[in-house]
N, C-alpha and C positions, 0 to 999 in steps of 0.2 A: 292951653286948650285949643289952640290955632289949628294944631297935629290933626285935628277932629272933619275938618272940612278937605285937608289934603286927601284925607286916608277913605273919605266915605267914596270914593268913586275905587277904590282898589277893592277888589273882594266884599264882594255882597253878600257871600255866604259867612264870611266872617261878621257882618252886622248884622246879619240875621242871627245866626246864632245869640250874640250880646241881645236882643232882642224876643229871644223866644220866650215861651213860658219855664219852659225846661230850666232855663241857666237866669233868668232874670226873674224873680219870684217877691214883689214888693209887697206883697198883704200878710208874706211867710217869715215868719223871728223864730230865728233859733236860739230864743232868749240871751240875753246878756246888754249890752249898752245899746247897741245898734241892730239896725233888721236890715234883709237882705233887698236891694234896690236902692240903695243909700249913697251918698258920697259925704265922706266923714273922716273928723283925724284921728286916727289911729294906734295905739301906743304901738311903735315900732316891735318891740319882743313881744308883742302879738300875735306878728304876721311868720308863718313858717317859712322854711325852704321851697319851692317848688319840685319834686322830685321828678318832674316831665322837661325841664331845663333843658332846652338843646345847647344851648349855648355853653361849650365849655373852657372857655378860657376869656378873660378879662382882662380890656390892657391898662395898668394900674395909671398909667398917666394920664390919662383917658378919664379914668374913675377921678383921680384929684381933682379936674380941671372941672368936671361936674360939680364935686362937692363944693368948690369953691361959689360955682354960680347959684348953686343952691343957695349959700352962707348967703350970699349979695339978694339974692329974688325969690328964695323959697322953690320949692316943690309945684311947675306951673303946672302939668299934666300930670294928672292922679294917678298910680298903680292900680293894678286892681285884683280881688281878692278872693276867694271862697272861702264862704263861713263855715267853719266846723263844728264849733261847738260856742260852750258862752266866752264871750270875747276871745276865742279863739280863729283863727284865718292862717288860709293859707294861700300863696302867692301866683296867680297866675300871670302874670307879667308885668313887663316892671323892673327886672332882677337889678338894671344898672343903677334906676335913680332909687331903688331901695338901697344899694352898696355904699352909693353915696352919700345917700343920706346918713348913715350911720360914720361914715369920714367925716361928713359936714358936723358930728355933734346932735341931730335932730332924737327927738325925745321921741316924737308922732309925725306923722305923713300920711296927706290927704288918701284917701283910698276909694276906688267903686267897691262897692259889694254886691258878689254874684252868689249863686248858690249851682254848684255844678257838679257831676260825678267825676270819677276818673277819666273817662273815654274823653266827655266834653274838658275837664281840665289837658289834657294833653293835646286834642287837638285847637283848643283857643292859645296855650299856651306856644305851640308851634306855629301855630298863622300867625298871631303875634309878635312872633319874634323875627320871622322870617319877613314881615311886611316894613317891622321898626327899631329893628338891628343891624348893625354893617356886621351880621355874617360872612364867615371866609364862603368859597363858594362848595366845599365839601361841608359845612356844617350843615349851609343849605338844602346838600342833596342828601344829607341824612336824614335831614328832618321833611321832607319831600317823601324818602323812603318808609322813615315810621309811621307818616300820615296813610299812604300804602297798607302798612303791614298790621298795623296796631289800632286803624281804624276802621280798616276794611272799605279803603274808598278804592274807584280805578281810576287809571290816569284822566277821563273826563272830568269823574267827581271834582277831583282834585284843581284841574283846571280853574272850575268854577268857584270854588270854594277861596283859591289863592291871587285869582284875579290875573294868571300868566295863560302862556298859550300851550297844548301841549309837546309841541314843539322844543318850549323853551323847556317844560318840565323833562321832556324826554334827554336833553343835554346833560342836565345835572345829571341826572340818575343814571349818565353813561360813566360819568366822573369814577364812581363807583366801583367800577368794572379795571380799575388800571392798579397796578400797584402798588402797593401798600405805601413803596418809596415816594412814588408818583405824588399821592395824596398826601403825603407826608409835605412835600416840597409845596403842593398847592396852598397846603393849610398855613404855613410858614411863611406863606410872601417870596418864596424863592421863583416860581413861575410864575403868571398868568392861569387862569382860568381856557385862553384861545392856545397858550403852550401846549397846557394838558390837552385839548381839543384835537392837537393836530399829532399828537402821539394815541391817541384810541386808537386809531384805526390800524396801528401795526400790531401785525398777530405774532407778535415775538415776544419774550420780557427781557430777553437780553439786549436786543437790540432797543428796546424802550427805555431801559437805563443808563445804555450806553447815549443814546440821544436825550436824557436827561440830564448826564453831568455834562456832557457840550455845552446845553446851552445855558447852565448857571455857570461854568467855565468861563465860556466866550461872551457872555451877555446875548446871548442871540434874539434879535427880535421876532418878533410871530412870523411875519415873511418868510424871514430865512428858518427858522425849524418848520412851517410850511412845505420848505423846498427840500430839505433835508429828510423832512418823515417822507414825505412824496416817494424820494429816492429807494430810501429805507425799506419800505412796503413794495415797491417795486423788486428788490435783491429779495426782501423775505422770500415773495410770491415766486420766484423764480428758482433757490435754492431748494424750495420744497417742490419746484414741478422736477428739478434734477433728482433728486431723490424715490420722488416716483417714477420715473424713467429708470433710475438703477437697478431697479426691483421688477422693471417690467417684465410681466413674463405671460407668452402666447398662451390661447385658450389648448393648444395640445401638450404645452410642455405641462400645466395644472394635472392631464390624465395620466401624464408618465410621470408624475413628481407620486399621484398614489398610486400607481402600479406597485412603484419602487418600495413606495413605503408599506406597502401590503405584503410584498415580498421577501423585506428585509425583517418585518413585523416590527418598526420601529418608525420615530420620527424623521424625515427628510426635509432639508431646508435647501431650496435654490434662490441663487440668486443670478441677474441677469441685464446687462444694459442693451441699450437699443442697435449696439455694433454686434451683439450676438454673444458678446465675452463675459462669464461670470465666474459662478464656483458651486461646488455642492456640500451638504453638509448634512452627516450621516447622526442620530444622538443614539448614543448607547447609555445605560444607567451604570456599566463595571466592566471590569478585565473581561468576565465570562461574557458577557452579552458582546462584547467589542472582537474575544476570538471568532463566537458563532456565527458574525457578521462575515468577517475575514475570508470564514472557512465555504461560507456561503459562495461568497464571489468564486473561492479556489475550485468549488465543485461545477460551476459555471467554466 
């Protein structure tokens, strides 16, 4: 119960909520053993799955070494619950020392009882998890996102509600944006959280995975793929201004490229770099349309 006094300076809107009328409801029984405001033991196959879980993956040795401690001290911080029905509940967070508890052998486990909807079970469920789970830092920024999208907060709300800056929320939620490998690797322990960081900003994905197997290759420290995306984002930004350069083409060649094509009655493509040297490219749809083209020039 110690968890109680760290956690009350993180997110006020999280204790606000646990606190409202809305989600804390003690004079309301939804009939059966217990009423809603409560902390009580619980028969374990009582309590449902949480379907709002951001958390998806559990690491089993992790869960052992819990249940162990459970076996030795019991269950010290209560899960906690929404009533459904009679002795019915379902789980709004909690999901680890609920897993182990059920490792540990436990029949029943201490429980708060809240009374909440879906909106409020999903976003207590995700503050919760994200303030007292070692989340990878993509689970994070998902569940960062669903409070966004599923709750309808903005990145303010959110702010306040998560007890970060939106600064820091602004990071995760760039995590997001990288590729799917990218995230893959993050979620996995193979990069950094500051790896992934310093590969956002290249506007390539080829070049972003090619500097992803580098640095689980080579071990690279944040420093050095620092200096490496740096380089990287610098060649991108450069191959693409070459590229527009190849293509450049003056405001009078644009009137003679549809002269031509008005002429020809057909598509015209130029192309053109900055020494003045390109090529032209005429589109016909068949043989017939490709002679009348021909015979066009020949009457010229």
């Amino acid at each position: 119960m110690a968890d109680n006094k760290k956690n009350r300076g993180r997110g006020r809107g999280h204790d606000a909520m646990l606190q409202s009328p809305e989600t804390d409801i003690a004079s309301r029984d939804i009939s059966g053993d217990y009423v809603a405001g409560a902390v009580a033991e619980i028969d374990i196959n009582c309590i449902e799955a949480n379907p709002f879980q951001p958390r998806t993956e559990f690491d089993q040795e992790a869960l052992e070494e819990l249940a162990q401690s459970i076996k030795e001290q019991g269950v010290i911080q209560p899960v906690t619950v929404r009533k459904l029905g009679y002795n019915r509940f379902q789980l709004i967070s909690g999901e680890r020392r609920l897993r182990a508890s059920k490792l540990a052998g436990l029949s029943k486990i201490p429980a708060f009882i809240r009374i909440a909807n879906d909106e409020q079970m999903l976003e207590l469920a995700l503050i919760e998890n994200i303030h007292r789970e070692n989340l990878n830092a993509i689970e994070v920024a998902i569940s960062y996102q669903r409070l966004i999208d599923e709750c309808n907060l903005t990145q303010e709300q959110l702010s306040t509600k998560v007890g970060k800056s939106r600064s820091a929320i602004a990071n995760f939620l760039r995590l997001l944006k990288l590729p799917a490998e990218i995230q893959i690797a993050l979620r996995d322990g193979h990069i950094s959280m500051a790896h992934a960081r310093a590969l956002i900003n290249i506007d390539d994905k080829e070049t972003q995975l090619k500097l992803l197997q580098q640095i689980i290759e080579e071990d690279l420290n944040v420093r050095q793929t620092e200096e490496l995306a740096g380089k990287a984002k610098s060649t991108v930004e450069e191959n693409k201004e070459q590229r527009k350069q190849t293509n450049y083409l003056p405001e009078h060649f644009k009137v003679l490229i549809k002269t031509l094509s008005q002429a020809l009655n057909t598509k015209v493509k130029v192309k053109r770099n900055l020494k003045g040297q390109g090529s032209v490219v005429i589109d016909f749809k068949n043989e017939e349309e490709f002679n009348r083209i021909i015979e066009s020039f020949s009457k010229k």
